[in-house]
C-alpha positions as a Markdown table, in Angstrom:
| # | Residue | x | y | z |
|---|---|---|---|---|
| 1 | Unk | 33.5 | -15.2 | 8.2 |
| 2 | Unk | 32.0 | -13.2 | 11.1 |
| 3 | Unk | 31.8 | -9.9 | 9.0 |
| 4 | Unk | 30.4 | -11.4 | 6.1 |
| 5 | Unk | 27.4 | -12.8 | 7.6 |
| 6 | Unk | 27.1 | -9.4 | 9.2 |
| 7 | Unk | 27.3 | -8.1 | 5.7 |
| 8 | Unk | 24.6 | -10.6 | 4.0 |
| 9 | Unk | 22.4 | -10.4 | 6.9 |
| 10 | Unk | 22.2 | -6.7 | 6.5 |
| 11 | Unk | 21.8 | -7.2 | 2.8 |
| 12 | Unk | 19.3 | -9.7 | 3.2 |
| 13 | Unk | 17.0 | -7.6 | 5.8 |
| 14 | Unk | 17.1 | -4.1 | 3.5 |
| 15 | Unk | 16.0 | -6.9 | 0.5 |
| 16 | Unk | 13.5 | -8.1 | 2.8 |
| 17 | Unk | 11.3 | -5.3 | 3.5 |
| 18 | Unk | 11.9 | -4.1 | -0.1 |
| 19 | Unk | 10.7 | -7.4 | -1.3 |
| 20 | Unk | 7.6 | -7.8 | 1.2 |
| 21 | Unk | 6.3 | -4.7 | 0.8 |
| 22 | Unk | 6.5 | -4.6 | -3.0 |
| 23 | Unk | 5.0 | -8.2 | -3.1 |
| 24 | Unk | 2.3 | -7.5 | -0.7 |
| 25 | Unk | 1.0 | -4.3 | -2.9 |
| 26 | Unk | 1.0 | -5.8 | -6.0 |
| 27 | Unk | -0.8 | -8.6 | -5.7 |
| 28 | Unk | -3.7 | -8.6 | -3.4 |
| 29 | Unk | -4.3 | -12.5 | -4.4 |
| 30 | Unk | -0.4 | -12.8 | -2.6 |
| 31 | Unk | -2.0 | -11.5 | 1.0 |
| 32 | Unk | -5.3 | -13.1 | 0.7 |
| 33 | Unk | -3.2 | -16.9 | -0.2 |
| 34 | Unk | -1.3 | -15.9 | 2.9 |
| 35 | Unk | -4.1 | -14.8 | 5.0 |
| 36 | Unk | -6.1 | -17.9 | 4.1 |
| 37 | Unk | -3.0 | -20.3 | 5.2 |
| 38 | Unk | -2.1 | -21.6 | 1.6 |
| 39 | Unk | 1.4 | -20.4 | 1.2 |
| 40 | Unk | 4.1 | -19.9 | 3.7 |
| 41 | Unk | 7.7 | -18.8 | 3.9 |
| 42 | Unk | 10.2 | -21.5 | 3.6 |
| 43 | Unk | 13.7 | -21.5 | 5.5 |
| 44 | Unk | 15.3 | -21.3 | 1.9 |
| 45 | Unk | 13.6 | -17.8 | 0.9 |
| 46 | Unk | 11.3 | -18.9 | -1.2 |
| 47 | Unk | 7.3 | -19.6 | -0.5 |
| 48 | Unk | 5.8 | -22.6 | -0.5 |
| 49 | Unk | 2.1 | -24.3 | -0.4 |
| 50 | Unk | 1.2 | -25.4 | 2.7 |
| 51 | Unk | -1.7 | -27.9 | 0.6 |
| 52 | Unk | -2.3 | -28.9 | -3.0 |
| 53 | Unk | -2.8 | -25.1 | -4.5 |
| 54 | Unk | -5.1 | -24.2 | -7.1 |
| 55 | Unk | -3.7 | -23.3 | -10.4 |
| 56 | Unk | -3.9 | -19.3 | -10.2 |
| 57 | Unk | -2.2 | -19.9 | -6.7 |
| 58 | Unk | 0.3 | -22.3 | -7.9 |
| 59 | Unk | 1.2 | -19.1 | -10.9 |
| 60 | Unk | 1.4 | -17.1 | -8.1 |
| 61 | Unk | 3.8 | -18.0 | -5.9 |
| 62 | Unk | 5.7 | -19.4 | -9.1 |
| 63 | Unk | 6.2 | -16.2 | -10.2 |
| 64 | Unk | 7.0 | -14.5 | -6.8 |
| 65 | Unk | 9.6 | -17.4 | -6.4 |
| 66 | Unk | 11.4 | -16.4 | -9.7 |
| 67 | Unk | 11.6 | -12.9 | -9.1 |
| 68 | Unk | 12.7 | -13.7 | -5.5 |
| 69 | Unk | 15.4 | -16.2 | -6.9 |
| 70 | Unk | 16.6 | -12.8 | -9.3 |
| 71 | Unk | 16.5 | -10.3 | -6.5 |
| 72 | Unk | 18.6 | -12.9 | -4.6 |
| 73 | Unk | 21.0 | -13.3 | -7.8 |
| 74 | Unk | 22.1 | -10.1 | -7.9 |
| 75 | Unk | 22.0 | -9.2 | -4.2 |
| 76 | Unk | 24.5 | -12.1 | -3.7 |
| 77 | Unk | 27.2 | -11.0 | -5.4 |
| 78 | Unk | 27.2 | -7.5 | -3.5 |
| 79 | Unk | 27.2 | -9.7 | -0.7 |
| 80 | Unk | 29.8 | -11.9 | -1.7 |
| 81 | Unk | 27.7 | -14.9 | -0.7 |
| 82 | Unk | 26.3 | -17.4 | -3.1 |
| 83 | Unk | 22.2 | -17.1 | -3.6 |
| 84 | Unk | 22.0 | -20.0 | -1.5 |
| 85 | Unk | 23.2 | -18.3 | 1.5 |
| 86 | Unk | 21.5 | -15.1 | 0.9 |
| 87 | Unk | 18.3 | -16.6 | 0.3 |
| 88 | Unk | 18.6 | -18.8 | 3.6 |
| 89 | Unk | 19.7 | -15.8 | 5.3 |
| 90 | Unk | 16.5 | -13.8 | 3.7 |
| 91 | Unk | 13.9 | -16.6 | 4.6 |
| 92 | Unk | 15.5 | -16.4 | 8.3 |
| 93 | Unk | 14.0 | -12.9 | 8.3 |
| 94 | Unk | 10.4 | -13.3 | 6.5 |
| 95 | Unk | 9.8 | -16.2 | 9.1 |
| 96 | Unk | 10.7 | -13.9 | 11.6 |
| 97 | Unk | 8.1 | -11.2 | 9.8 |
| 98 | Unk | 5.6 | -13.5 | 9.8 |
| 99 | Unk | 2.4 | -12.4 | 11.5 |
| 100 | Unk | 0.8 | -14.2 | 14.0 |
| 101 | Unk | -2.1 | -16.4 | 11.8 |
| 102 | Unk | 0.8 | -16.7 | 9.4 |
| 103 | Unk | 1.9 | -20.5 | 7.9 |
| 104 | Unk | 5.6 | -20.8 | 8.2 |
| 105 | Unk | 8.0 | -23.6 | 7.4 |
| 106 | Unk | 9.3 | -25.0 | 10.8 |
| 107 | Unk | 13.6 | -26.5 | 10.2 |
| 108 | Unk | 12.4 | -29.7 | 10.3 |
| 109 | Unk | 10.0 | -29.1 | 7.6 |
| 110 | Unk | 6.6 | -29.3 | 8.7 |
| 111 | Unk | 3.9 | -26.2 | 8.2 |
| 112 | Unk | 3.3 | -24.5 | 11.7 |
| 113 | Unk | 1.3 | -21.0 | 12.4 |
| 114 | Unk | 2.4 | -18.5 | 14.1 |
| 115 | Unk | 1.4 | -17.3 | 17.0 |
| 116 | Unk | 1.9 | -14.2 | 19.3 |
| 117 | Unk | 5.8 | -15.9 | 20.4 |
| 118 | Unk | 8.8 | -15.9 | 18.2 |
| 119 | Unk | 8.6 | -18.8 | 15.0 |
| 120 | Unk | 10.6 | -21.8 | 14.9 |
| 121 | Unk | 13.9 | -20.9 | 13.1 |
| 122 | Unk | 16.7 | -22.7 | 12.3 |
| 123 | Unk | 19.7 | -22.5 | 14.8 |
| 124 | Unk | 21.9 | -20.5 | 11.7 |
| 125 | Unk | 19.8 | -18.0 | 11.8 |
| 126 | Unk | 21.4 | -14.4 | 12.1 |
């Protein structure tokens, strides 16, 4: 049990910079939402609005949720984890990459920002 969360967190980290940095540089609209406070990372891997989102923003992190979902899929499997896992596993990470400024989702649900200290994560965290 030990080794394979070993395995999926190491999975889930290389998948984590590979995702950020390939979201962040496509879509300046993703780090300017971010920036701004209205989207955050969730503790399931997947981002979320942190208030009622405008259409364009809503198509946005739709879209970066789907191809998060399929990046998950198929990194699962190598894993052998279910998507579940490896996308709570992932999220534990981008909270843990968020920069200070930065909306995060807290375990207990609610929207906090983080500041200059470690975020709120939930105790299965790697």
């Amino acid at each position: 049990m030990a080794k394979r969360m070993m395995k999926m967190a190491m999975a889930a980290a290389a998948l984590t910079m590979v995702a950020g940095a390939a979201y962040a540089q496509r879509d300046p609209a993703y780090q300017e939402a971010r920036t701004q406070g209205l989207i955050g990372e969730k503790p399931d891997g997947y981002l979320g609005f942190v208030g009622s989102p405008s259409p364009a923003i809503r198509a946005l992190v739709d879209d970066l949720n789907i191809k998060r979902k399929a990046a998950y899929t198929r990194s699962a499997a190598g894993a052998g984890s279910t998507v579940e896992q490896f996308a709570f596993t992932t999220g534990c990470r981008l909270i843990l990459q968020t920069s200070p400024g930065e909306k995060y989702q807290t375990p207990g649900g609610q929207w906090a920002t983080r500041d200059n200290g470690p975020p709120t994560r939930d105790p299965r965290c790697p």
